[in-house]
C-alpha positions as CSV (number, residue, x, y, z in Angstrom):
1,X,0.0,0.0,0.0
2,X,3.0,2.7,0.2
3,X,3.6,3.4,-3.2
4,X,-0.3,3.0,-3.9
5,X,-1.3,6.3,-1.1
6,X,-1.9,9.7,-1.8
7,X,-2.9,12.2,0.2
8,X,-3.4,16.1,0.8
9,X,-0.4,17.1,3.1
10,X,-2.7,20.5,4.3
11,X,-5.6,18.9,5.8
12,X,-3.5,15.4,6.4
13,X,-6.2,12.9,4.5
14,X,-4.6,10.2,2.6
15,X,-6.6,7.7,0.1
16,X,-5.2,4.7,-1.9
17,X,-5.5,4.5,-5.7
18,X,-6.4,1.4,-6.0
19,X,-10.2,0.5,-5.3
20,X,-11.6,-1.6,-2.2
21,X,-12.0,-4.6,-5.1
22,X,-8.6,-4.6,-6.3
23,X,-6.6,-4.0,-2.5
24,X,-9.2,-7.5,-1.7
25,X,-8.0,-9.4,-4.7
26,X,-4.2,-8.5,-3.7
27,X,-4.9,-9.9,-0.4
28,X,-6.7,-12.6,-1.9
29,X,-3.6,-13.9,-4.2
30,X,-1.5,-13.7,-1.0
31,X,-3.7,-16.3,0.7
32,X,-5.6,-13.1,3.1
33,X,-9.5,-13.8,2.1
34,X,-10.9,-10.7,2.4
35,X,-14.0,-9.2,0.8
36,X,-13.9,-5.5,-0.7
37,X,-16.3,-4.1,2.1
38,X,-13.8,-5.4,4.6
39,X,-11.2,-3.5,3.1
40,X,-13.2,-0.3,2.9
41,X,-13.8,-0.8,7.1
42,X,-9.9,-1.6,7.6
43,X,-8.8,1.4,5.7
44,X,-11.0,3.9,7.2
45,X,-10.2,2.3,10.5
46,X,-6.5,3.2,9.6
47,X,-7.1,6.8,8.6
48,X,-7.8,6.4,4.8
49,X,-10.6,8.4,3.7
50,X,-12.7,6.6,0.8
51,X,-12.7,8.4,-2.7
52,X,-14.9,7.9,-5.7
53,X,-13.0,7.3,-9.0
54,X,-13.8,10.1,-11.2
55,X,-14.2,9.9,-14.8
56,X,-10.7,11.1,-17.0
57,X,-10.6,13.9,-19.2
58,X,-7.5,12.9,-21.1
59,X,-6.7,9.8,-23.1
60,X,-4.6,6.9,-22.3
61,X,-1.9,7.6,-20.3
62,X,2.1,7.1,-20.8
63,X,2.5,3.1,-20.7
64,X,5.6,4.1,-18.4
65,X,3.6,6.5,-16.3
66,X,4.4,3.8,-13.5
67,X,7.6,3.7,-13.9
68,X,8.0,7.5,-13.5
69,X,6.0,7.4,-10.2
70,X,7.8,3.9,-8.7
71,X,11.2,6.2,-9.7
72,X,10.0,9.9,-7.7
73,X,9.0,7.4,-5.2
74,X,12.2,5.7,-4.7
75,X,14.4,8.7,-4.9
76,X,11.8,10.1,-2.0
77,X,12.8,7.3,-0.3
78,X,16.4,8.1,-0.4
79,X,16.5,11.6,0.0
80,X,14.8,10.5,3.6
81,X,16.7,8.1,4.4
82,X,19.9,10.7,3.6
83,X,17.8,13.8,5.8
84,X,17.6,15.9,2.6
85,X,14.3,17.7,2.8
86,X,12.0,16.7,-0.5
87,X,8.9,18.7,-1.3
88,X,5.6,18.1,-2.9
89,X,4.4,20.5,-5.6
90,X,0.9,20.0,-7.2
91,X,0.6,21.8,-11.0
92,X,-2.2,22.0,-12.4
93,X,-2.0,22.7,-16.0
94,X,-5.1,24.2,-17.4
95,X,-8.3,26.1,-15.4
96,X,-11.8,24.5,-15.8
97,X,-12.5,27.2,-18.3
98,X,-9.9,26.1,-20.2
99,X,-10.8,22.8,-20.3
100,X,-14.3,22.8,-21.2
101,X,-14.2,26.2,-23.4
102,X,-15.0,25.7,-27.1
């Protein structure tokens, strides 16, 4: 589940990005049966706060997308573990009238 949170560092709520379905069929391949709704208690019981999916506006993305998040988070990880200070910066490319403008 660490490389699968996000959260909101402000008001300190953190979410996974992986549904309640997929996080039971995880546990469920490493021999844990769990059902989704169980999964949905545990995490809230541990501080998650349970998102809805919402629907993309782009198109596919990157097929290496993963890579490049698996690689910010390992060099997170290291700049930790050395006490170098990382920060988070959320850009946000276009305005909603942008977006939807014709």
């Amino acid at each position: 589940m660490e490389h699968e949170t996000a959260g909101d560092p402000v008001s300190g709520l953190k979410w996974t990005r992986r549904t309640t379905a997929k996080v039971a069929d995880q546990l469920c391949a490493l021999g844990i049966d769990v059902c989704p709704r169980t999964v949905a208690r545990l995490l809230k019981a541990m501080g998650y706060s349970l998102r809805v999916n919402h629907k993309k506006l782009a198109g596919a993305s990157h097929p290496r997308r993963d890579d490049q998040f698996r690689y910010i988070a390992d060099l997170r990880e290291r700049c930790a573990a050395d006490n170098v200070p990382v920060f988070g910066v959320n850009y946000f490319c276009r305005s909603a009238s942008t977006i939807f403008a014709g």
